[in-house]
DRENKOLVEX-332909 format. One record per residue: residue number from 1; residue in one letter; chain; x, y, z of N, C-alpha, C in turn. Coordinates in Angstrom, 2 decimals. Example, Ala and Ser with C-alpha at 12.3 -4.5 7.8 and 13.67 -1.06 7.14 Angstrom:
<nodes>
 pos code unit  n_east n_north    n_up ca_east ca_north   ca_up  c_east c_north    c_up
   1    A    A   13.19   -5.69    7.80   12.30    -4.50    7.80   13.20   -3.30    7.80
   2    S    A   12.85   -2.25    7.08   13.67    -1.06    7.14   12.90    0.03    7.87
</nodes>
This chain:
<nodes>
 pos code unit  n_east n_north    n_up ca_east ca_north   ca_up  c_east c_north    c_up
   1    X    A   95.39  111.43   75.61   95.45   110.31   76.52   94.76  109.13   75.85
   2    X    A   95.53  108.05   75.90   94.58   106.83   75.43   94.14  106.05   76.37
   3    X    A   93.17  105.14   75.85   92.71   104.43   76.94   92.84  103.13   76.48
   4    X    A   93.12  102.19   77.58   93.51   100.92   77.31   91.90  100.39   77.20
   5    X    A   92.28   98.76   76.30   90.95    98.03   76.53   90.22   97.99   77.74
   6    X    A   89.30   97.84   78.01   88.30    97.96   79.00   89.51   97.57   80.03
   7    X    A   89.79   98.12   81.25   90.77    97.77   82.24   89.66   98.07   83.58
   8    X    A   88.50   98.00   83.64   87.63    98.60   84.71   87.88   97.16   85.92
   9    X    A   87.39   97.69   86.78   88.04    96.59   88.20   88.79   95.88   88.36
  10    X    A   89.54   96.02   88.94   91.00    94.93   89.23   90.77   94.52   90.88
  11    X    A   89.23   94.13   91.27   89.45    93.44   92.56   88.83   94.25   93.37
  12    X    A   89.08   95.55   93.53   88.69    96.52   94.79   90.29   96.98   95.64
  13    X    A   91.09   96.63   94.42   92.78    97.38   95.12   92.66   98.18   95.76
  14    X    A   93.47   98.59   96.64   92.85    99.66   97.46   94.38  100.39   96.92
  15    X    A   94.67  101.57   96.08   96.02   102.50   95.77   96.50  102.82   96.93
  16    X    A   96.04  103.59   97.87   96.46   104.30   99.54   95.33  104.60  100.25
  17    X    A   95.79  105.01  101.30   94.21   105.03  102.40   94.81  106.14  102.78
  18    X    A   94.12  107.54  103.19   94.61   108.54  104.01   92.99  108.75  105.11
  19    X    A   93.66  108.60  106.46   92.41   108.85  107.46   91.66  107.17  107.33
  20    X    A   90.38  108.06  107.29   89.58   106.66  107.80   88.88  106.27  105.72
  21    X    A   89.52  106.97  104.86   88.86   107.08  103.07   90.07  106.19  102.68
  22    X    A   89.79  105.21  101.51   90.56   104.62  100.63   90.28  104.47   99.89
  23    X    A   91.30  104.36   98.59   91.28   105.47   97.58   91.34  103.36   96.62
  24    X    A   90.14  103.06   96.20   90.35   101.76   95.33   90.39  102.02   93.86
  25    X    A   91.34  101.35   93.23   91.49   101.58   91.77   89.97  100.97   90.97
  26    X    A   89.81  101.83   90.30   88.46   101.55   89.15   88.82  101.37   87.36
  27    X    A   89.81  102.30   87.22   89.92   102.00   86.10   91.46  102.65   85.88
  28    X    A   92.03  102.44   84.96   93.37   103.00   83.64   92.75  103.96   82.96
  29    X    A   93.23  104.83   83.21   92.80   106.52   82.14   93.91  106.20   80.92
  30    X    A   94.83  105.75   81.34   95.66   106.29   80.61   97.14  106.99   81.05
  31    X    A   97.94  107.41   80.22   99.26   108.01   80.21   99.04  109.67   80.09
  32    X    A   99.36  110.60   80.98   99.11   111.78   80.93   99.83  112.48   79.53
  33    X    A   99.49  113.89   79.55  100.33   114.52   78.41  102.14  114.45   78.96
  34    X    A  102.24  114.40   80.14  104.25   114.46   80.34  104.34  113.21   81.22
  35    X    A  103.83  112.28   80.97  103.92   110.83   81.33  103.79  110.31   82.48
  36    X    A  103.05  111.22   83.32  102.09   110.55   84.45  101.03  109.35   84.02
  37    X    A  100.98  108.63   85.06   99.73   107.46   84.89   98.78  108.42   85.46
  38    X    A   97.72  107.92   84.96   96.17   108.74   85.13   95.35  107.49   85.50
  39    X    A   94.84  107.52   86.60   94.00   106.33   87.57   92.79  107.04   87.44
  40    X    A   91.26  106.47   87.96   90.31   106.85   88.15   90.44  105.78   89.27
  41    X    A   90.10  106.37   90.37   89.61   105.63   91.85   88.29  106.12   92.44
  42    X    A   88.09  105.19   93.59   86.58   105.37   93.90   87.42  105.22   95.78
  43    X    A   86.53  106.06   95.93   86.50   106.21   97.46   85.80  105.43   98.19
  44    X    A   86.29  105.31   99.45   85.27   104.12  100.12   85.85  104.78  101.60
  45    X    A   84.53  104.53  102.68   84.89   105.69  103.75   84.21  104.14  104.69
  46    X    A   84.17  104.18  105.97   82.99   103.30  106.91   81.61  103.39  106.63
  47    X    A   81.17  104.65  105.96   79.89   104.64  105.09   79.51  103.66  104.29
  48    X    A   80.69  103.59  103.25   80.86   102.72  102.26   81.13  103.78  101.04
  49    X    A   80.89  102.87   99.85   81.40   103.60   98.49   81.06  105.14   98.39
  50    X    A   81.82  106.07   98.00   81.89   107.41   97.98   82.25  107.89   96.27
  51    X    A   82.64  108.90   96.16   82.67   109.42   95.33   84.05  109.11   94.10
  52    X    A   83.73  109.12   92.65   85.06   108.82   92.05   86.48  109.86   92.09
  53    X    A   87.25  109.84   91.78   88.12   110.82   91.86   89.55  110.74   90.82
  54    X    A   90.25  111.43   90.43   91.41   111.00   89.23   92.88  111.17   90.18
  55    X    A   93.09  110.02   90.35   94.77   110.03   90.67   95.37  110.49   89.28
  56    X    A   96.62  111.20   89.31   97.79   111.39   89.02   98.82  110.50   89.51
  57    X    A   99.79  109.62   89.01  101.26   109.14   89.79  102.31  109.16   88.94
  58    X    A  103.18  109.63   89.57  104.62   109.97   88.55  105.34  108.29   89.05
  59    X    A  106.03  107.18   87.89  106.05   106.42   88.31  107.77  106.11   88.99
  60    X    A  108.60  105.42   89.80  109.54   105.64   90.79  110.73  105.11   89.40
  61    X    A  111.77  106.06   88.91  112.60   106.18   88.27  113.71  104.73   88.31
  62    X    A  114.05  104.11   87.91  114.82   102.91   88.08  116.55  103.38   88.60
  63    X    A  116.74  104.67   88.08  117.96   104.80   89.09  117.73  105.45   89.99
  64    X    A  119.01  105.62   90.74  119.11   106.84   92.20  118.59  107.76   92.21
  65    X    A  118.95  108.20   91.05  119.24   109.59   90.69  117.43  110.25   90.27
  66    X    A  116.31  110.95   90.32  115.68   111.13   89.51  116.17  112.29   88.41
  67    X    A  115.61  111.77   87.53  115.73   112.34   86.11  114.84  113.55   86.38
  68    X    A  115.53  114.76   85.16  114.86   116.05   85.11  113.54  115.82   85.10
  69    X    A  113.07  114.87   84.24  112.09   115.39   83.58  110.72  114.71   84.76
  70    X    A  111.54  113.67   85.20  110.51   113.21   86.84  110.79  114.02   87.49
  71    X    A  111.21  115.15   87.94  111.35   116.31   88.91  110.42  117.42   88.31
  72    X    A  110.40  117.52   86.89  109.77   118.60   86.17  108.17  117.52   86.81
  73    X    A  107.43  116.91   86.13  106.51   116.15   86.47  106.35  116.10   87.70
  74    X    A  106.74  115.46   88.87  106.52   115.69   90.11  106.24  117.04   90.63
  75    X    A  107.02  118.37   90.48  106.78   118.99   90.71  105.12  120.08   90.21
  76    X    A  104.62  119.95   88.74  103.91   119.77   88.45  103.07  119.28   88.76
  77    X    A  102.72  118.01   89.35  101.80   117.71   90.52  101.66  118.17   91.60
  78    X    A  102.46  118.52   91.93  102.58   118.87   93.57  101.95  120.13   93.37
  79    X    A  102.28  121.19   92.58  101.45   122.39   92.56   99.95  122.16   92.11
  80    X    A   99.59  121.14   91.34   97.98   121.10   91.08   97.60  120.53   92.19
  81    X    A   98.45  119.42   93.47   97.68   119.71   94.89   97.31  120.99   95.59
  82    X    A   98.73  121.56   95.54   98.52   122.88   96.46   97.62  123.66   95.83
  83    X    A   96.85  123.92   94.65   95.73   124.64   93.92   94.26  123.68   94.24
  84    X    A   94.63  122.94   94.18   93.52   121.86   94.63   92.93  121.74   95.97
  85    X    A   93.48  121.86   96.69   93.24   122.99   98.53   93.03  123.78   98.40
  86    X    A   93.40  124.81   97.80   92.95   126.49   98.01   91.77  126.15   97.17
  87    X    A   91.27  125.90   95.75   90.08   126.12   95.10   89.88  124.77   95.01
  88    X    A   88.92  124.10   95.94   88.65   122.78   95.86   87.44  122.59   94.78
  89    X    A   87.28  121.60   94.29   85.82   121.93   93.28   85.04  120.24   93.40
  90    X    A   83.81  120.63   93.00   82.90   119.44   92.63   82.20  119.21   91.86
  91    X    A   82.51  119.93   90.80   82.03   119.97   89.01   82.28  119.05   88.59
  92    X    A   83.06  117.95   88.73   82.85   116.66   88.07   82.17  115.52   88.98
  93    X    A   81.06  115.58   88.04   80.27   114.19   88.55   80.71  113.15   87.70
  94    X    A   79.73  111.98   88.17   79.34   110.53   86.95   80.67  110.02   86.55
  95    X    A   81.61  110.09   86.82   83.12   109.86   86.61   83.05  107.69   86.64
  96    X    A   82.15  107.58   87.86   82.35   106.17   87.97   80.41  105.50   87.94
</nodes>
């Protein structure tokens, strides 16, 4: 994965909100190994700032149709959610 020149804050974007947590972009990781974008976001709750966390996003195919290899990828994510519920973890700190 490479990392672009310093790309750290772009504002306090907010990527998506699920519930009352939104998920603000912090930095560009980079391009995954099968060509996911790799985000680092920071959480923000009515508390306030929370914990960092790594988006994954497969990005939206320019035709109709998606391509194999965005179905291979998507799907690939979708199972490191469903593993990500069953064995949730908090071994990564200091991220942000």
């Amino acid at each position: 994965m490479s990392n672009p020149p310093d790309s750290r804050r772009a504002g306090g974007v907010v990527l998506f909100t699920n519930g009352d947590t939104s998920y603000e972009f912090f930095r560009d990781l980079g391009q995954g190994r099968v060509g996911e974008r790799v985000l680092l976001a920071q959480t923000r709750t009515p508390q306030g700032l929370g914990a960092c966390v790594v988006i994954q996003c497969v990005p939206l195919p320019q035709v109709a149709e998606l391509t194999e290899k965005v179905q291979r990828t998507r799907a690939r994510l979708e199972e490191e959610v469903r593993l990500a519920r069953v064995r949730p973890t908090s071994k990564v700190m200091g991220l942000c």
